[in-house]
BAZAVO-243247 format. One line per field, with one value per residue: residue in one letter; residue number from 1; x, y, z of N, C-alpha, C in turn. Coordinates in steps of 0.2 Angstrom, whole numbers, plus 5000, padded with zeros to 4 digits. Atoms other than C-alpha are relative to their C-alpha. Layout:
N
resn <- a:...
resi <- NUM:...
n_x <- X:...
n_y <- Y:...
n_z <- Z:...
ca_x <- X:...
ca_y <- Y:...
ca_z <- Z:...
c_x <- X:...
c_y <- Y:...
c_z <- Z:...
This chain:
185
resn <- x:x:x:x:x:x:x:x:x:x:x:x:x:x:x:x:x:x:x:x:x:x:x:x:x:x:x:x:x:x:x:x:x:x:x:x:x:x:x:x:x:x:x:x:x:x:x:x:x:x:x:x:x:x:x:x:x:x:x:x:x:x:x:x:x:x:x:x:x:x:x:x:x:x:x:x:x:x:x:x:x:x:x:x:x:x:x:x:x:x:x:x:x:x:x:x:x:x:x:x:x:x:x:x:x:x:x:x:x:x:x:x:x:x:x:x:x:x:x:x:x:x:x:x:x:x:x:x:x:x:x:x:x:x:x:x:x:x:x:x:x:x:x:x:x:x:x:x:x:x:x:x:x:x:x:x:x:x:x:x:x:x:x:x:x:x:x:x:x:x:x:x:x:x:x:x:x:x:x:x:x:x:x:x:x
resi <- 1:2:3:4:5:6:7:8:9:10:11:12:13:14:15:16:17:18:19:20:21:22:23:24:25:26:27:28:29:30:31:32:33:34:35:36:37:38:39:40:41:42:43:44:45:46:47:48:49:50:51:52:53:54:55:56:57:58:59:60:61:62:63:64:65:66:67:68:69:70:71:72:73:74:75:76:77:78:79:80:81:82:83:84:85:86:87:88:89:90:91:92:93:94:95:96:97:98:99:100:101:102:103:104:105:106:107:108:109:110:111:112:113:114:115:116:117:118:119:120:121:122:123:124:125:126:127:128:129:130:131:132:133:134:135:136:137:138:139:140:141:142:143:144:145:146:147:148:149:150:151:152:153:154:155:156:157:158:159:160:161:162:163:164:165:166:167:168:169:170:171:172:173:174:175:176:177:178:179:180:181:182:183:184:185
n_x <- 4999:4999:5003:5006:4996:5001:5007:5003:4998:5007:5006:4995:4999:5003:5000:4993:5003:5007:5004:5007:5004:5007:4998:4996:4993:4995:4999:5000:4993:4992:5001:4995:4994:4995:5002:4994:4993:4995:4998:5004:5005:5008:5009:5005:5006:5005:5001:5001:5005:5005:4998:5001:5009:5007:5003:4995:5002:5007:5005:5000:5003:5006:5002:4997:5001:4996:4997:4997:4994:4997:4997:4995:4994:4998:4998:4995:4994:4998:4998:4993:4995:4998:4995:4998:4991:5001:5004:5005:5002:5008:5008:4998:5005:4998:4996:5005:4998:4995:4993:4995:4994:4996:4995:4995:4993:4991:5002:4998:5005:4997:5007:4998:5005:5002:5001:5007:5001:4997:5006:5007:4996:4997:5006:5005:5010:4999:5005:4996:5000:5005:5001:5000:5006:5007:4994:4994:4993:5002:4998:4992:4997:5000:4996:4995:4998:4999:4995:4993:4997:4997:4995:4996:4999:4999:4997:4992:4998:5004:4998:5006:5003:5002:4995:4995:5001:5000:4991:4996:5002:4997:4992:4998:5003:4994:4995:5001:4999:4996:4995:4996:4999:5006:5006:5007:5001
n_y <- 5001:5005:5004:4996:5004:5007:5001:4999:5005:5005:4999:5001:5008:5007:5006:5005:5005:5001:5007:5001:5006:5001:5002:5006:5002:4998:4996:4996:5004:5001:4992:4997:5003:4995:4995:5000:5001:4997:4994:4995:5001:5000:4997:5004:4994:5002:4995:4994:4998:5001:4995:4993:5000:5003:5006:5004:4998:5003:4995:4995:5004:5002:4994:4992:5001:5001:4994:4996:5002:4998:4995:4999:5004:4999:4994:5001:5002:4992:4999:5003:4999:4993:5000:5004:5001:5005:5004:5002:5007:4998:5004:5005:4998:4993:4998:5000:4992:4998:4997:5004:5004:4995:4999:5004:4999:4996:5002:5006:5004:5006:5003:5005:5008:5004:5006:5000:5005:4997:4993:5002:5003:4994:4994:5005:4997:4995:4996:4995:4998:4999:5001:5006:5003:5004:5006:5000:5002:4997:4994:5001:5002:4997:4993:5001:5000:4991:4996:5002:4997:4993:4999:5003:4995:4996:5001:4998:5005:5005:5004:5005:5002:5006:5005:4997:4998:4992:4999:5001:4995:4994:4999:4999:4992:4994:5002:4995:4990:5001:4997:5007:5001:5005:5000:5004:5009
n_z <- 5007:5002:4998:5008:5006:4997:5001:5007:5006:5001:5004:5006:5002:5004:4994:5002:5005:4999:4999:5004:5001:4995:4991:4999:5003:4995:4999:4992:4996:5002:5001:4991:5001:5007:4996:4994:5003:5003:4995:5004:4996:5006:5001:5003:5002:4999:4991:5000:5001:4995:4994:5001:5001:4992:5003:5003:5009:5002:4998:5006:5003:5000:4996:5006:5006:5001:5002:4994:4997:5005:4999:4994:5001:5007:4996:4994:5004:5003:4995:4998:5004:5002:4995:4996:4997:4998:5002:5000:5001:5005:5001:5005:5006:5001:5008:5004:5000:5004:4996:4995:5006:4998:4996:4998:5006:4999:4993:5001:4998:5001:5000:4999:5003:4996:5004:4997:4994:4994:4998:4997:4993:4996:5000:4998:4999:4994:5004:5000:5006:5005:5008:4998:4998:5005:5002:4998:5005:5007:5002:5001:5008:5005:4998:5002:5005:5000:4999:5002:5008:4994:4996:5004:5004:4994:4997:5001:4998:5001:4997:4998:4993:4998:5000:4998:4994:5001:5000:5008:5005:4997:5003:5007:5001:4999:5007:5007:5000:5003:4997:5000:5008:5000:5005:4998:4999
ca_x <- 5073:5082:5068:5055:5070:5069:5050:5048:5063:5052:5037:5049:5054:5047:5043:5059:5046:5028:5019:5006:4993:4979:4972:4982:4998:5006:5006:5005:5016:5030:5027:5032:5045:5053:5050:5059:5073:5078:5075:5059:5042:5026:5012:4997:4984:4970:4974:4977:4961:4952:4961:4955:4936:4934:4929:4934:4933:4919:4909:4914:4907:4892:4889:4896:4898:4912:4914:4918:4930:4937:4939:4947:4959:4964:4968:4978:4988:4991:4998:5010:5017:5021:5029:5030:5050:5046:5037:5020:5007:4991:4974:4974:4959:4968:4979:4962:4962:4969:4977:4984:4992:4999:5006:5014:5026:5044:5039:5048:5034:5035:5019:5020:5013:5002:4997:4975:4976:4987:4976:4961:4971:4978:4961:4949:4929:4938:4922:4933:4934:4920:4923:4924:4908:4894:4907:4923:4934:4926:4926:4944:4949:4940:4949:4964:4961:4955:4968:4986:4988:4988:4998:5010:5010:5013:5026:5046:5048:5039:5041:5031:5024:5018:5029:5041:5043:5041:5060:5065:5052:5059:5078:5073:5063:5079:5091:5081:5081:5089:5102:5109:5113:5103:5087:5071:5067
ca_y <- 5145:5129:5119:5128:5122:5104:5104:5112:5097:5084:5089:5090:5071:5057:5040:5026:5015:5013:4996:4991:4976:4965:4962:4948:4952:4959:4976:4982:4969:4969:4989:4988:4978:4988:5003:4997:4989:5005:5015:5025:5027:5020:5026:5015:5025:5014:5020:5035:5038:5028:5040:5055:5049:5042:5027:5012:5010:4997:5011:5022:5011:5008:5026:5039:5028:5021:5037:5046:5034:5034:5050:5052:5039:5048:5065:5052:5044:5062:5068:5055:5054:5072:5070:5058:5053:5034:5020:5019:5006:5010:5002:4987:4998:5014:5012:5011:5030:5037:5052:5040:5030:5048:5052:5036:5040:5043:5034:5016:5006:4987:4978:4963:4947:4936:4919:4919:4904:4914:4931:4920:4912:4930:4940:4925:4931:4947:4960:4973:4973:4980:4975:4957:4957:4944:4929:4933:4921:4925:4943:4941:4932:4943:4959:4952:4948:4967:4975:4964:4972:4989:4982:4974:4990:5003:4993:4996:4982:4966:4953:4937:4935:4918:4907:4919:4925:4946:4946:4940:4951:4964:4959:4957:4976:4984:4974:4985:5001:5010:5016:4995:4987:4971:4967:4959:4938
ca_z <- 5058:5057:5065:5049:5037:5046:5043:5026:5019:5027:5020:5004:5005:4995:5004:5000:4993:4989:4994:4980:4980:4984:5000:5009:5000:5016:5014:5032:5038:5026:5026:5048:5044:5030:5040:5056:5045:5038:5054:5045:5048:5039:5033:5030:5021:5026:5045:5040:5033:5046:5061:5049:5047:5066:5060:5052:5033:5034:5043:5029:5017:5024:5033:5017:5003:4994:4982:4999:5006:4988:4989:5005:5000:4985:4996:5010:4996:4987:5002:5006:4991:4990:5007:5015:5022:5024:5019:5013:5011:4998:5001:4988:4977:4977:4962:4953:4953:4939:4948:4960:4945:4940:4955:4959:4942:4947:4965:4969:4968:4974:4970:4981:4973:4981:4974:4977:4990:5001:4999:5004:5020:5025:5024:5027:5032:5037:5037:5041:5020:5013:4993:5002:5006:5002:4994:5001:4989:4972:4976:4980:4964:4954:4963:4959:4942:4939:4947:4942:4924:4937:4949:4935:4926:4943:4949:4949:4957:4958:4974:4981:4996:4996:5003:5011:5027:5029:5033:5016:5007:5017:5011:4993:4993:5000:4987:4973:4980:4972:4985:4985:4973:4968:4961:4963:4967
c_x <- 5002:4994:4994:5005:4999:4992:4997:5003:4997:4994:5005:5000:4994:5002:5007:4998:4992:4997:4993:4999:4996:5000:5002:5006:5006:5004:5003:5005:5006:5003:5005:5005:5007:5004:5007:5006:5004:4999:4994:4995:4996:4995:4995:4995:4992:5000:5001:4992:4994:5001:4996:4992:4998:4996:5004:4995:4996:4994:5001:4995:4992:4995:5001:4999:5006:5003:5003:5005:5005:5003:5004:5009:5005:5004:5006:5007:5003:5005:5005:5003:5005:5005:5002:5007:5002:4998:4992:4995:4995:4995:5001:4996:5003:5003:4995:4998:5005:5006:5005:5005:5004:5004:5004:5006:5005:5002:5004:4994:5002:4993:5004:4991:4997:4996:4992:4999:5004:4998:4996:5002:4999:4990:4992:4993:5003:4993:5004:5001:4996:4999:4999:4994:4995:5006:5006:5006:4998:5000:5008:5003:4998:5001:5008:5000:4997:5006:5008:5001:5002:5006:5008:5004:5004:5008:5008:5002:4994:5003:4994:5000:4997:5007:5004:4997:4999:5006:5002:4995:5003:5008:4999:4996:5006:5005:4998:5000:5005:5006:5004:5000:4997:4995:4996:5001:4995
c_y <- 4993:4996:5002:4997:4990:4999:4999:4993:4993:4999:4998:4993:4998:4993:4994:4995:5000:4993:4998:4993:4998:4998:4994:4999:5004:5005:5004:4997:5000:5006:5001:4998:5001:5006:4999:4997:5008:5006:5008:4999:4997:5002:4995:5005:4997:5001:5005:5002:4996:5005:5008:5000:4999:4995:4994:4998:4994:5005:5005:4997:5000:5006:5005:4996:4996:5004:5002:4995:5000:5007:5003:4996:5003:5005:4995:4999:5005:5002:4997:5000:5005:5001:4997:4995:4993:4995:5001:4996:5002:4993:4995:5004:5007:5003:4999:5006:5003:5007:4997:4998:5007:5001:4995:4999:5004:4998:4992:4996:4992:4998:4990:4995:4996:4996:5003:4995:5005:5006:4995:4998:5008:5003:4996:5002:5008:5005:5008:5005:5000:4997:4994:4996:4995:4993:5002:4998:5002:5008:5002:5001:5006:5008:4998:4997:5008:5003:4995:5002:5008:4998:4999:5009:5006:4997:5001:4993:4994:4995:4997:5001:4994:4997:5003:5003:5007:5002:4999:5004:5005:5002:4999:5008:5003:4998:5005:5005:5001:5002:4992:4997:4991:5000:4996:4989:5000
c_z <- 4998:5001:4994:4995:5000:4996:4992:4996:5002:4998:4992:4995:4993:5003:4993:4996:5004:5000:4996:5004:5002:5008:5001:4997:5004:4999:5007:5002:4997:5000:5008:4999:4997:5004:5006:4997:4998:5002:4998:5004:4993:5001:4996:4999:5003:5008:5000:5000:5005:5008:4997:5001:5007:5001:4996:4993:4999:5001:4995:4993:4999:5002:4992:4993:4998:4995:5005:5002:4993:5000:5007:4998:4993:5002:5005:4995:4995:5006:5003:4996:4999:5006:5004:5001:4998:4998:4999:4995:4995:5000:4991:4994:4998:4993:4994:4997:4994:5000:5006:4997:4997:5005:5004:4994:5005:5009:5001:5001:5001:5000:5003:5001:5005:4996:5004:5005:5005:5001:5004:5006:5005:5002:5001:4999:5003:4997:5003:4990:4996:4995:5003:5000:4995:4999:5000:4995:4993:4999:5001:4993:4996:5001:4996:4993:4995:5000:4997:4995:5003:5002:4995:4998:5005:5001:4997:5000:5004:5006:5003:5006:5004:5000:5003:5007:4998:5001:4992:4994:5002:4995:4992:4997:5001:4996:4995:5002:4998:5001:5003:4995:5001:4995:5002:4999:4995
């Protein structure tokens, strides 16, 4: 019976914080980091849903569609929200979703900023990301000027990336939570 009580308030939980932004703004990485500083676990939704499909979310893309990996991403990031104990990471396009953006209310969200030279740096020619494709930095830039009125708006809490190491984004995310006291750089 206790190990069914154990279960259902895990399921219960709600993740300690939600990792917004574009690609290159050091979600995964700041996300492990976070994660093993405060002894949790992460969830990146973009391996999740690549662990669920069996493939990787370029082969989704190009195999299903990008409504279908949309919609899978909408159900991984539903799902973690609702339960998940830990940390987790959201694919940089997901908060485009406006049930997404609903369910990330009442969530710590941190949207972590990244200047566009250090996106383009981190995430290079990667073809790993589908939206990337074709001109790489142009389609960057203009992800990132779409979404930042989103991520601006989602976000509880606002931190850089550029420039800092994943340790000190790390130490200024757990400053704002809101079980420390402090506040965002």
């Amino acid at each position: 019976m206790r190990a069914k009580d154990a279960d259902k308030e895990k399921r219960m939980s709600k993740p300690i914080a939600v990792l917004i932004g574009s690609p290159g703004a050091g979600k995964t990485t700041v996300g492990r980091a976070l994660a093993e500083r405060l002894g949790v676990e992460l969830m990146c939704t973009d391996t999740e849903i690549e662990a669920r499909a069996g493939k990787a979310i370029g082969d989704i893309f190009v195999e299903d569609g990008e409504p279908a990996f949309r919609a899978m991403e909408r159900e991984v990031v539903a799902e973690a929200l609702a339960g998940w104990p830990g940390i987790v990471a959201v694919g940089g396009g997901a908060v485009l979703d406006p049930a997404t953006q609903e369910g990330l209310a009442g969530h710590h969200v941190v949207y972590l900023q990244v200047e566009f030279a250090d996106a383009a740096k981190r995430v290079g020619m990667d073809q790993a990301r589908p939206l990337l494709a074709g001109n790489p930095r142009a389609r960057l830039r203009k992800l990132l000027e779409e979404r930042l009125p989103i991520y601006e708006g989602l976000a509880v809490t606002t931190v850089p990336t550029s420039g800092y190491h994943p340790e000190e984004v790390v130490d200024a995310i757990i400053a704002a939570l809101p079980e420390h006291q402090g506040g965002t750089r």
